[in-house]
PyMOL Python script that loads the backbone (N, CA, C, O; Angstrom):
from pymol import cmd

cmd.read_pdbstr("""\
ATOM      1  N   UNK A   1      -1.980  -4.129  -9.294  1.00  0.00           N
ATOM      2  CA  UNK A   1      -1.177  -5.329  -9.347  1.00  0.00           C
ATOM      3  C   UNK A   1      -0.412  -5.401 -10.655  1.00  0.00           C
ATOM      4  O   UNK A   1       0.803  -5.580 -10.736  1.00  0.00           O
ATOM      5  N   UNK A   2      -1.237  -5.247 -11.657  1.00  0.00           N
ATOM      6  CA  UNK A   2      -0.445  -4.746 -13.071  1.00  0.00           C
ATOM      7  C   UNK A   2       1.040  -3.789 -13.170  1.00  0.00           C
ATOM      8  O   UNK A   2       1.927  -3.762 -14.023  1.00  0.00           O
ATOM      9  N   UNK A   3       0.931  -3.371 -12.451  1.00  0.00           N
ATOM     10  CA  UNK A   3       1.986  -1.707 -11.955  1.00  0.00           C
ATOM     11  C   UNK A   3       2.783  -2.559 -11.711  1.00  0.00           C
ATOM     12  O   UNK A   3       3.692  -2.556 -12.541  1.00  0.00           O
ATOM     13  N   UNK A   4       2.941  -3.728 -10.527  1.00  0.00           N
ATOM     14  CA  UNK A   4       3.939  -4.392  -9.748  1.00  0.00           C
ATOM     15  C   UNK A   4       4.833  -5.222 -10.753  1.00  0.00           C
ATOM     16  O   UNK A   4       6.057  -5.190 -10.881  1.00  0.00           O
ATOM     17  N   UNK A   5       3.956  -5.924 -11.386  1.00  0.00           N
ATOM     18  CA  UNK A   5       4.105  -7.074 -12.179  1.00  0.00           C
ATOM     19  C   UNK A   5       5.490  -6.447 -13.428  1.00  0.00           C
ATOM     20  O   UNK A   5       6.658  -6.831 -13.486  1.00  0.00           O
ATOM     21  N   UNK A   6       4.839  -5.473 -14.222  1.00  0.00           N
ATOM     22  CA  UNK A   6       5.631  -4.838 -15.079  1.00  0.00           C
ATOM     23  C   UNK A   6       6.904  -4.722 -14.565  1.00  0.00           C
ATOM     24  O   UNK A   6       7.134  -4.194 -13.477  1.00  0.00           O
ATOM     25  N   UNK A   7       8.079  -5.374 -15.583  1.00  0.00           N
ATOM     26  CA  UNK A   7       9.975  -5.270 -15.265  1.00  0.00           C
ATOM     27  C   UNK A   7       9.786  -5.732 -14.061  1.00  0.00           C
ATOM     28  O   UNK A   7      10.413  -5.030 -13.268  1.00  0.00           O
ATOM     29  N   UNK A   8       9.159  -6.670 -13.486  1.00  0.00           N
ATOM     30  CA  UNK A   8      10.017  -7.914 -12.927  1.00  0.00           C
ATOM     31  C   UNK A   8      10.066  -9.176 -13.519  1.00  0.00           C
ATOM     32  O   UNK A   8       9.363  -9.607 -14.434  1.00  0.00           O
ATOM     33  N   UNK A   9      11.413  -9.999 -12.603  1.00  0.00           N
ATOM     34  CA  UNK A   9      11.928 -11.006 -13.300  1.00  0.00           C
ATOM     35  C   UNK A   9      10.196 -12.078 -13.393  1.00  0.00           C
ATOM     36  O   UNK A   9       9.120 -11.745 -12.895  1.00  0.00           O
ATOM     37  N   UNK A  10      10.474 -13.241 -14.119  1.00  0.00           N
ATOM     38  CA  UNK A  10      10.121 -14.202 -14.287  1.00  0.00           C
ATOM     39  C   UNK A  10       9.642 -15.088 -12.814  1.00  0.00           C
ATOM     40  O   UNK A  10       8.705 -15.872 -12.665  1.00  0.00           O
ATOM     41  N   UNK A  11      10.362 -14.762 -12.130  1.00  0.00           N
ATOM     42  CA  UNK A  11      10.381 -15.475 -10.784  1.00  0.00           C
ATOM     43  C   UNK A  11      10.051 -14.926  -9.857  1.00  0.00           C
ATOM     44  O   UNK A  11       9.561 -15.504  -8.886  1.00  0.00           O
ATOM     45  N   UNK A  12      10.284 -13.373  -9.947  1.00  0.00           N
ATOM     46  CA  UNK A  12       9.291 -12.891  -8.745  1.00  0.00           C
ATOM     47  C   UNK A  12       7.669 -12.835  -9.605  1.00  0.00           C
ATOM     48  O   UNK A  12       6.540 -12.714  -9.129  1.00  0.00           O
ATOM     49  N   UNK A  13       7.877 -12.899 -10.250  1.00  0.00           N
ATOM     50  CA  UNK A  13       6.161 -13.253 -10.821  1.00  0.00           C
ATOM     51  C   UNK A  13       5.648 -14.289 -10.834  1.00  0.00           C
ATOM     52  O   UNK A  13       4.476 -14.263 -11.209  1.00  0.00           O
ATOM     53  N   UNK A  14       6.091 -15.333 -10.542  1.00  0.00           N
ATOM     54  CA  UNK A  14       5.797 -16.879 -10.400  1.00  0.00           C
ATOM     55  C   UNK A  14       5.567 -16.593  -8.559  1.00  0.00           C
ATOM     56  O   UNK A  14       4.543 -16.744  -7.891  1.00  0.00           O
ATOM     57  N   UNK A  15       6.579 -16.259  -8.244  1.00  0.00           N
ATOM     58  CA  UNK A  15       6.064 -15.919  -6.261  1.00  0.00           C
ATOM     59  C   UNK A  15       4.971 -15.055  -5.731  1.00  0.00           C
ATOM     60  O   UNK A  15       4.348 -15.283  -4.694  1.00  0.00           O
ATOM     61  N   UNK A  16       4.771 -13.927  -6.625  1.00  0.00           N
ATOM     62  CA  UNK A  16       3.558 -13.401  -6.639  1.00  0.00           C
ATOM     63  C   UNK A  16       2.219 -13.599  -7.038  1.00  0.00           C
ATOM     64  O   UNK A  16       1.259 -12.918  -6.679  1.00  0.00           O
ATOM     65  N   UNK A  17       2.203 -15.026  -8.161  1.00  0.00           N
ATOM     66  CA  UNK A  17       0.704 -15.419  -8.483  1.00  0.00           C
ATOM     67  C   UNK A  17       0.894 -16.683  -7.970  1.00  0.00           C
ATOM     68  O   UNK A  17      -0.023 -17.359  -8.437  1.00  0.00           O
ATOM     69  N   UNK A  18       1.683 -17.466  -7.163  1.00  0.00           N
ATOM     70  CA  UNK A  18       2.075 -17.966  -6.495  1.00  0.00           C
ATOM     71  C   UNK A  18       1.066 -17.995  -4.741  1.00  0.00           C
ATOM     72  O   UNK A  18       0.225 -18.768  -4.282  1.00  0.00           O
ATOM     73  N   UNK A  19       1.524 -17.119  -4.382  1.00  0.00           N
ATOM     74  CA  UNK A  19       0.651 -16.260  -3.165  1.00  0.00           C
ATOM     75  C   UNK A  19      -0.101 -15.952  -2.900  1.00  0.00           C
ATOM     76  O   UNK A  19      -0.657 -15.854  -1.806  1.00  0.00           O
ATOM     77  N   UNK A  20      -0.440 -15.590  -4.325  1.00  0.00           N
ATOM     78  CA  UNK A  20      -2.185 -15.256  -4.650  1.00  0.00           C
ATOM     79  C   UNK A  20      -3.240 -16.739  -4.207  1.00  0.00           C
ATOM     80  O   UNK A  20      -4.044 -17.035  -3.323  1.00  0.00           O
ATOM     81  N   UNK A  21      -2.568 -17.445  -5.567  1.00  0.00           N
ATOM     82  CA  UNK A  21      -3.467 -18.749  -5.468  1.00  0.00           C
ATOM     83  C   UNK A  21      -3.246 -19.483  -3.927  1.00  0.00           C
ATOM     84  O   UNK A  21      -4.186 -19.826  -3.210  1.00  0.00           O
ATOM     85  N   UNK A  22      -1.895 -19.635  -3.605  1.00  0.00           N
ATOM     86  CA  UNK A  22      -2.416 -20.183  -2.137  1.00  0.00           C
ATOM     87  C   UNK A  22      -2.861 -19.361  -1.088  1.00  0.00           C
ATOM     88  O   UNK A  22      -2.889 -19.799   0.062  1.00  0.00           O
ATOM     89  N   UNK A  23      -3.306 -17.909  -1.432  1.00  0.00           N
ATOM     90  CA  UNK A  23      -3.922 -16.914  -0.659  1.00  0.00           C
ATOM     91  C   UNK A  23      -5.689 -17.648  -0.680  1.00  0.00           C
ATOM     92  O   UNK A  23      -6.346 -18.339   0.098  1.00  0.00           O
ATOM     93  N   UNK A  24      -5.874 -17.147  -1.769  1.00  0.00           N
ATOM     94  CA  UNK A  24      -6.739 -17.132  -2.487  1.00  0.00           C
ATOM     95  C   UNK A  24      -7.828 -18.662  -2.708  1.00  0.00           C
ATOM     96  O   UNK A  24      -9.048 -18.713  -2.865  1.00  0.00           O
ATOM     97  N   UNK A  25      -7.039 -19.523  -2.655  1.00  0.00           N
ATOM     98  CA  UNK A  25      -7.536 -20.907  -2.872  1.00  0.00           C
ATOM     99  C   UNK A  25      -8.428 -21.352  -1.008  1.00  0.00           C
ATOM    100  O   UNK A  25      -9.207 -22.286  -0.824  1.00  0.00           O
ATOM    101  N   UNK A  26      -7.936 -20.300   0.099  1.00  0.00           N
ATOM    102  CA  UNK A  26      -8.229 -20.935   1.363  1.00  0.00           C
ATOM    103  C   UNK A  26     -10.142 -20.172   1.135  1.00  0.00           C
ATOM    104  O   UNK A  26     -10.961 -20.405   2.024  1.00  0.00           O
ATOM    105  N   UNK A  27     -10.495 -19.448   0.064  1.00  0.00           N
ATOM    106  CA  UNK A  27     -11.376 -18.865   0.193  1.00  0.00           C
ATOM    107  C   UNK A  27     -12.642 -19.332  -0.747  1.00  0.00           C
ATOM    108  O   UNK A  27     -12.349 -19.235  -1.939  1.00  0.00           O
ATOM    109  N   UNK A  28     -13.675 -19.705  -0.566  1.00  0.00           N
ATOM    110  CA  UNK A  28     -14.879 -19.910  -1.428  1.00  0.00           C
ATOM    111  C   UNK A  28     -15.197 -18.838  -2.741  1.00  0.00           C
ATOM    112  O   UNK A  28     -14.638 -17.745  -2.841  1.00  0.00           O
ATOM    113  N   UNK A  29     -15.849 -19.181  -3.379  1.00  0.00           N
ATOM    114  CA  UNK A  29     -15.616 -17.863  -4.604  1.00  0.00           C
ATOM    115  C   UNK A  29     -17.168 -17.237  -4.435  1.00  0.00           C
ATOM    116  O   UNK A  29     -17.506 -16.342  -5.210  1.00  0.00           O
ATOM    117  N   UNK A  30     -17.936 -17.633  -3.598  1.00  0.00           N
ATOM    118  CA  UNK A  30     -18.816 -16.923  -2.790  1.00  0.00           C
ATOM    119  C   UNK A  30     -18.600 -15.819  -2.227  1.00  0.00           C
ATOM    120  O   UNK A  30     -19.090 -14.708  -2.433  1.00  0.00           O
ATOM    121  N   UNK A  31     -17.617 -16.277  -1.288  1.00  0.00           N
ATOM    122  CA  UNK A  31     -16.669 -14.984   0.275  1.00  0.00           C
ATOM    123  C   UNK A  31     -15.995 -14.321  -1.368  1.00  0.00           C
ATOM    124  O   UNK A  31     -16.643 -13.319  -1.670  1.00  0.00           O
ATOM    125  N   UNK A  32     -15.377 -14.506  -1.965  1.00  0.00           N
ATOM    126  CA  UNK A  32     -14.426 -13.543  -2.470  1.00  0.00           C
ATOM    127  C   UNK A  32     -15.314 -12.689  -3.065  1.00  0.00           C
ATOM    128  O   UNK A  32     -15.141 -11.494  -2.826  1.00  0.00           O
ATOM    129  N   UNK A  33     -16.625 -13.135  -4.097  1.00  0.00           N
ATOM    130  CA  UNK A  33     -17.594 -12.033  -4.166  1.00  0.00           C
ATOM    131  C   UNK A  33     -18.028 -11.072  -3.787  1.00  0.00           C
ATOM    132  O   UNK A  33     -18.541 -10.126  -4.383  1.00  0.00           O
ATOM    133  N   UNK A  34     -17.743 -11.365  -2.192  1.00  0.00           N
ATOM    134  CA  UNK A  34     -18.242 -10.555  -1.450  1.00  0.00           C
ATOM    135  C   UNK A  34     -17.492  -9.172  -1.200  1.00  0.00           C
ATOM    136  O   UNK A  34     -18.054  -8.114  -0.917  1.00  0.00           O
ATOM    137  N   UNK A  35     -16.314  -9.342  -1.335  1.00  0.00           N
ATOM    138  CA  UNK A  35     -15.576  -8.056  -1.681  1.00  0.00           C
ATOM    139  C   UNK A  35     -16.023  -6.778  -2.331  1.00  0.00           C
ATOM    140  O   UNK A  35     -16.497  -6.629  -3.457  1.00  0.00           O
ATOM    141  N   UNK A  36     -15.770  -5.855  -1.368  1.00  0.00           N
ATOM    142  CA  UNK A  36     -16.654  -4.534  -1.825  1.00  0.00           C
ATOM    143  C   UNK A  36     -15.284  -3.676  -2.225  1.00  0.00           C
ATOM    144  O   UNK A  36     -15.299  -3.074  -3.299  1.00  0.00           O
ATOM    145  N   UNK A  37     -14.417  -3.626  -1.608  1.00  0.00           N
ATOM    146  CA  UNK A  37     -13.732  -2.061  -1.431  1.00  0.00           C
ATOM    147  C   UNK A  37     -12.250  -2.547  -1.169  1.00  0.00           C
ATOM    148  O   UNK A  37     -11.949  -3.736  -1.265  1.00  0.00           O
ATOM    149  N   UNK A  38     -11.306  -1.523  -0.820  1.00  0.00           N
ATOM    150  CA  UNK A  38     -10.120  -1.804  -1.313  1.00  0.00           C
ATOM    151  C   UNK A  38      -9.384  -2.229  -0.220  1.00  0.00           C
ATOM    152  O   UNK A  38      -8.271  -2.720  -0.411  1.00  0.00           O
ATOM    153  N   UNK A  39     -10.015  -2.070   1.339  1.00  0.00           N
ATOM    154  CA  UNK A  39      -9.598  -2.588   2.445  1.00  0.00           C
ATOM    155  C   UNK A  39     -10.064  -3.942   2.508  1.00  0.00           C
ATOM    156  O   UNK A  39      -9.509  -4.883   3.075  1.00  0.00           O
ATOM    157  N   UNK A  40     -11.120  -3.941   1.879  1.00  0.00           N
ATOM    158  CA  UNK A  40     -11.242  -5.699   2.090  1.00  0.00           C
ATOM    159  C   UNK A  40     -10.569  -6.792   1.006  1.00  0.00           C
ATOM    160  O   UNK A  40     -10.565  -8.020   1.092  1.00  0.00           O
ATOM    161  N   UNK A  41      -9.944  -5.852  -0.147  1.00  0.00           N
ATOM    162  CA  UNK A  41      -8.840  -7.215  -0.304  1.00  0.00           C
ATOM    163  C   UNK A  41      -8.018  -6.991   0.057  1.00  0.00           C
ATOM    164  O   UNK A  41      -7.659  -8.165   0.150  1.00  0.00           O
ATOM    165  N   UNK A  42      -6.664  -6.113   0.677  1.00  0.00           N
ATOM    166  CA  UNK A  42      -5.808  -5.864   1.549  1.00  0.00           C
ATOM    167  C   UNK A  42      -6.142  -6.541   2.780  1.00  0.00           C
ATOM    168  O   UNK A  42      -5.149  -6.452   3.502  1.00  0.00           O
ATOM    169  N   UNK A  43      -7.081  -7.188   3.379  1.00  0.00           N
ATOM    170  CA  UNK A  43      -7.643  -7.905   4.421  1.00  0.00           C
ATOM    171  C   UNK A  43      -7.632  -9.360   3.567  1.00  0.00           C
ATOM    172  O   UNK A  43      -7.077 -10.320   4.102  1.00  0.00           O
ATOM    173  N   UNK A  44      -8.204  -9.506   2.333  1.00  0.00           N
ATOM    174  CA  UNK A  44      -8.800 -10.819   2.200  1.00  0.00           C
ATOM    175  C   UNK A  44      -6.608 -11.791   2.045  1.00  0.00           C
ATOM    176  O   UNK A  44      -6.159 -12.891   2.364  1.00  0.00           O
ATOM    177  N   UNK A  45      -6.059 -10.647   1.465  1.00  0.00           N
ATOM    178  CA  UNK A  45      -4.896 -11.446   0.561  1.00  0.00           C
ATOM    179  C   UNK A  45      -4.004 -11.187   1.903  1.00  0.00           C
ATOM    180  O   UNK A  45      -2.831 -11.410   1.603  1.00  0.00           O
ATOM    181  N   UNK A  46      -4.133 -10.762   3.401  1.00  0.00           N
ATOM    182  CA  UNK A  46      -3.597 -10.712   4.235  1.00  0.00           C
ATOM    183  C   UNK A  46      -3.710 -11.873   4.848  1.00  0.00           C
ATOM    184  O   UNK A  46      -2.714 -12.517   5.178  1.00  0.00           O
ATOM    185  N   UNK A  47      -5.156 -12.350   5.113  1.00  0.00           N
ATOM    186  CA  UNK A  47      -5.802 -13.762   5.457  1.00  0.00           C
ATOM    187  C   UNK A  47      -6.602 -13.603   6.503  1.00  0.00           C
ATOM    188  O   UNK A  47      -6.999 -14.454   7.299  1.00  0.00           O
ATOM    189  N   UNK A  48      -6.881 -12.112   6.442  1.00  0.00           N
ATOM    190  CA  UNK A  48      -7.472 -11.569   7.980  1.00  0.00           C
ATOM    191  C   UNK A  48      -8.715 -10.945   7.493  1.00  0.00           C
ATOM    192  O   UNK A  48      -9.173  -9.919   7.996  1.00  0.00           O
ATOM    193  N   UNK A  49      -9.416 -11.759   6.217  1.00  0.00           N
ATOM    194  CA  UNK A  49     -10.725 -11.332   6.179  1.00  0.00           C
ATOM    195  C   UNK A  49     -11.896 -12.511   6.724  1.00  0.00           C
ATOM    196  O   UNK A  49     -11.912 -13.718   6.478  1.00  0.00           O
ATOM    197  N   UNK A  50     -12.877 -11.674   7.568  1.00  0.00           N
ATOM    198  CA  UNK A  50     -13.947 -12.546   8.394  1.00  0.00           C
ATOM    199  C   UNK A  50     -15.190 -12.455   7.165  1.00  0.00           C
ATOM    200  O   UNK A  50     -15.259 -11.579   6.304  1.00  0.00           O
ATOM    201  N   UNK A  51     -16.069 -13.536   7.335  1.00  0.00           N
ATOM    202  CA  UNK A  51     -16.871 -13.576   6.515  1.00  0.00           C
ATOM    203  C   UNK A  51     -18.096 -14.337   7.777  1.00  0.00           C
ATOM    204  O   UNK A  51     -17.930 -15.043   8.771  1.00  0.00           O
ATOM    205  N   UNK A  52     -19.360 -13.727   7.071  1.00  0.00           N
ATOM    206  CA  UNK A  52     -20.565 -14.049   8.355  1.00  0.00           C
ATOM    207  C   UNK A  52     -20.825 -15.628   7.253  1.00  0.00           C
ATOM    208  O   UNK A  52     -20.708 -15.890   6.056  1.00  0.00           O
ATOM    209  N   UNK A  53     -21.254 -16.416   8.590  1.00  0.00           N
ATOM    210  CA  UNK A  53     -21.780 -17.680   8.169  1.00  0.00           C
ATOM    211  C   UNK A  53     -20.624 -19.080   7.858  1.00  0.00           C
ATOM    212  O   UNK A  53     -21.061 -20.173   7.496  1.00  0.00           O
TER     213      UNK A  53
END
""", "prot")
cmd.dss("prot")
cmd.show_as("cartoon", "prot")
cmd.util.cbc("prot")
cmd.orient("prot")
């Protein structure tokens, strides 16, 4: 994500942590713990990660 971020504007970086947090905010910081591997945040920041319980 660092890679991305570097030489862009101001504003696509505000849309990108932007996305995150309202990605990110639909999720408990429990479930996000739970993240093992690199398909499951490509799943979690898609919105198509399942969590048991």
């Amino acid at each position: 994500m660092v890679i991305v971020l570097v030489g862009t504007s101001q504003a696509e970086k505000n849309t990108i942590f932007s996305y995150l947090y309202q990605t990110l905010r639909k999720y408990t910081v429990t479930n996000i713990r739970q993240v093992q591997t690199y398909q499951q945040v490509i799943e979690l920041l898609r919105g198509m990660m399942q969590f048991d319980g």
